[in-house]
Steps between C-alpha positions, in 0.01 A plus 500: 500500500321774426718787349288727345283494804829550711553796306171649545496442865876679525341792248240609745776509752703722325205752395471518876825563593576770217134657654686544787808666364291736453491622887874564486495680160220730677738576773801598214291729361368672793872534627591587189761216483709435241395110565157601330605460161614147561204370719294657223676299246519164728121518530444538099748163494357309792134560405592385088691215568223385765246544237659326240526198741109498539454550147782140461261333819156595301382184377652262800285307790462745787535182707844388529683186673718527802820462300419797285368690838827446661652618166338829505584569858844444380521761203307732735762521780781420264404764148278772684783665684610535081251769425516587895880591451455732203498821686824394692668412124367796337667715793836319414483227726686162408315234328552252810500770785146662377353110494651435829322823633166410355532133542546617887216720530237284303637198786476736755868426625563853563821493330637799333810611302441847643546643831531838730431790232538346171126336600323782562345525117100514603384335147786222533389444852107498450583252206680254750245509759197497231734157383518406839124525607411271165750280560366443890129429306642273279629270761204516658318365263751258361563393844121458570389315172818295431782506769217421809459155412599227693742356289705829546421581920397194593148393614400796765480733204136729564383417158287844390216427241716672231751227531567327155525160671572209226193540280433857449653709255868672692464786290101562591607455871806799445204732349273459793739506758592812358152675556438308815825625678564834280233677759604453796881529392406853311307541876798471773724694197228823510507469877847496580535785224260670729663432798809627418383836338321543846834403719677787297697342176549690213213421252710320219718335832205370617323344166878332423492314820162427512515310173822348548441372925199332385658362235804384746749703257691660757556786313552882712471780235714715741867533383584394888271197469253417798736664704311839424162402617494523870185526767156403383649446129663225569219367768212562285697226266519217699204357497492531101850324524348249662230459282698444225626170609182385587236279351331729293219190471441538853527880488198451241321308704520715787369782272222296336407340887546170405818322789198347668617119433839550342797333598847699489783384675718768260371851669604410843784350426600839321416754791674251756821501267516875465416521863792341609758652265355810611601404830827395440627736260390759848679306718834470302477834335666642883364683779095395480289772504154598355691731233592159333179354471356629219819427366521188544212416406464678150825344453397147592143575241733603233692225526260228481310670294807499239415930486910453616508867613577566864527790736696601815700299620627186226433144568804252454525396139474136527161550716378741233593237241344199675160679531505617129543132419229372735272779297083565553194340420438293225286720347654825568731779296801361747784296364710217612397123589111609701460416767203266413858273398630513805195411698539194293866455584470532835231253551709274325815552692366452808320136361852376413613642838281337694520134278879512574424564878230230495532219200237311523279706620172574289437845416159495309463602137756796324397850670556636164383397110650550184857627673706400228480825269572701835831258553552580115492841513723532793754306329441722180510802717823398700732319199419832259644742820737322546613519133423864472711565815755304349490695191510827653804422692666371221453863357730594768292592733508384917293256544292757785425703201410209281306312733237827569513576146368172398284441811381855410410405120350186538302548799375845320614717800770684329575784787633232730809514289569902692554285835804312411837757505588551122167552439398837554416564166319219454549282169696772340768302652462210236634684200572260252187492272505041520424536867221760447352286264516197721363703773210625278463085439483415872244778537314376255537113641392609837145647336473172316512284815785194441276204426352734213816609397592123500245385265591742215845364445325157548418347135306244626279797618470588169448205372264309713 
């Protein structure tokens, strides 16, 4: 491996990040915040440290093998929420509760140790949404140079021309997906900032949730939560919900005018899934009537989209939890298993189905390649919830509780956690500080996809 190169690499992402520590240290001073002095101070930090690891990375390749690649995603989802946390610590937050918070914003879980009018801080909240926002880039890229292969979704991946593939350089790939998708992500961000200043929310409301619903972070500055935005607030959102569990590779396209010839079997899969739990969430949700349709389908957006948020009247938890786990678009700020996966699944299903039905019949060749890393990661995906569920519970906690706090963690849609009944408060409810720090692991898992998160505590990996 490359280490010195690793170190480089993570460098530059840490000047970055402490760069933008500077937006919330901006807002301190102009509110005249006591928080100033310690975003002031967590820049000075963030910015030396990610120096110094340039200066370590100097002389190594800029090239660097997948191995390493997969290393420096790693440290980046795993030791960035470190410097991202230092506000929170300085402001006399607990070691493990100001990681969990960061570690949940850069993820874009939406989680938060904070709730009604202790979250109402503007610096603290600009900081999570600025985390969130970077975070949502950062799977997009990761997702669309590493993660889109079809060892990880299987073979009806749309492979985009920044894709690291198996000869280039991963880490070249992450760079140029980064300027390839940064514009049009900064784009839909500016617009649905836009949008919201014009449908009448405050102007700090309305920069926090356009940052954080594109990012699918879930996050309502409000100290009532989304319950505060009604009318063309919450309508002018939806589509930007949706957006963020979309392809953002075909959402490119469509920008640049280039669909003419591309296959995707993902998009319409999508719309038809929040379509139909729009539908049904209106139909079980009581007396149907047109008042509940915008409801039901932000609600049904959010969900998929892994924002977790909802509005009006609740969906059942264990529908709000399924949808989490089914999750977006491959390449998308969304969570949970993509539904890319479950195309894959399903295909698959019904083959088996229809080979017990009919034996020796002959069904032509697979309908899907290279479905073994999807199989893996659902295994990954279901065996580590089912641990952390088992975990949580044996915190003594119900096992309502624990299951929508660990569906909520892993599949990066922390808000989901509000639907169950001890959860008002969200993960304030897990209090000992060994579940928040297996939480913050779960969120971190989720970002990593399972198969990756496999291969690290795999020495062959290493090895080979």
């Amino acid at each position: 491996m490359f280490q010195t190169s690793v170190a480089r690499y993570f460098g530059i992402a840490i000047l970055l990040l402490g760069t933008a520590m500077i937006i919330p240290t901006m807002v301190a001073f102009a509110a005249r915040s006591s928080a100033a002095g310690n975003f002031t101070f967590s820049v000075a930090i963030t910015l030396f440290c990610g120096a110094g690891f340039v200066l370590l990375g100097s002389g190594g390749r800029r090239d660097i093998d997948f191995r390493s690649t997969l290393l420096l995603v790693f440290l980046w989802w795993a030791t960035a929420p470190v410097f991202g946390a230092l506000p929170f610590w300085l402001d006399g937050w607990s070691l493990v509760d100001g990681y969990f918070e960061a570690v949940s914003a850069l993820t874009t879980t939406g989680a938060t140790l904070r709730s009604g009018e202790s979250n109402v801080d503007h610096a603290g909240q600009i900081w999570r949404a600025v985390l969130q926002w970077i975070g949502g880039l950062s799977t997009l890229a990761i997702a669309a140079s590493i993660f889109i292969r079809p060892a990880f979704v299987g073979g009806d991946a749309l492979q985009p021309s920044y894709s690291g593939g198996e000869r280039r350089s991963p880490v070249h790939a992450i760079v140029v997906a980064v300027r390839a998708l940064s514009g049009v992500y900064t784009l839909i961000s500016l617009v649905a900032f836009c949008a919201l200043l014009a449908a009448g929310a405050p102007l700090f409301d309305a920069g926090v949730l356009a940052l954080s619903t594109v990012a699918s972070g879930g996050m309502a500055p409000h100290a009532e939560g989304m319950a505060a935005y009604v009318g063309s607030v919450t309508t002018l959102l939806i589509p930007f919900v949706i957006l963020s569990g979309a392809s953002f590779i075909m959402i490119d396209r469509a920008m640049r005018g280039r669909l003419r010839g591309v296959k995707d079997t993902e998009t319409p899969v999508y719309l038809v899934f929040i379509l139909f739990l729009a539908l049904g969430i209106w139909l079980l949700s009581g007396p149907a009537d047109a008042a509940g349709i915008k409801s039901s389908l932000f609600n049904a957006a959010s969900l998929f989209s892994t924002n977790g948020v909802t509005i009006g009247e609740q969906p059942g938890l264990v529908i709000a939890l399924v949808t989490v786990i089914i999750g977006g678009s491959a390449v998308s700020t969304a969570g949970g298993l993509k539904i890319l996966r479950w195309v894959v699944i399903m295909r698959r299903t019904q083959t088996e189905v229809r080979r017990l039905v009919m034996p020796n019949a002959v069904f032509g060749p697979r309908s899907t390649s290279n479905e073994l890393g999807v199989w893996m990661h659902f295994l990954v995906f279901t065996m580590t919830l089912g641990l952390l569920t088992l975990g949580l519970t044996a915190g003594g906690h119900s096992l309502e509780i624990s299951a929508a706090g660990a569906v909520g963690a892993l599949a990066n849609a922390g808000p989901v956690v509000t639907l169950s009944q001890q959860g008002a408060d969200g993960y304030q409810v897990f209090e000992q500080p060994s579940l928040r720090a297996m939480l913050s692991a779960a969120m971190i898992t989720g970002r990593l996809e399972g198969v990756a998160a496999l291969m690290l505590i795999n020495k062959t990996f290493w090895r080979g």
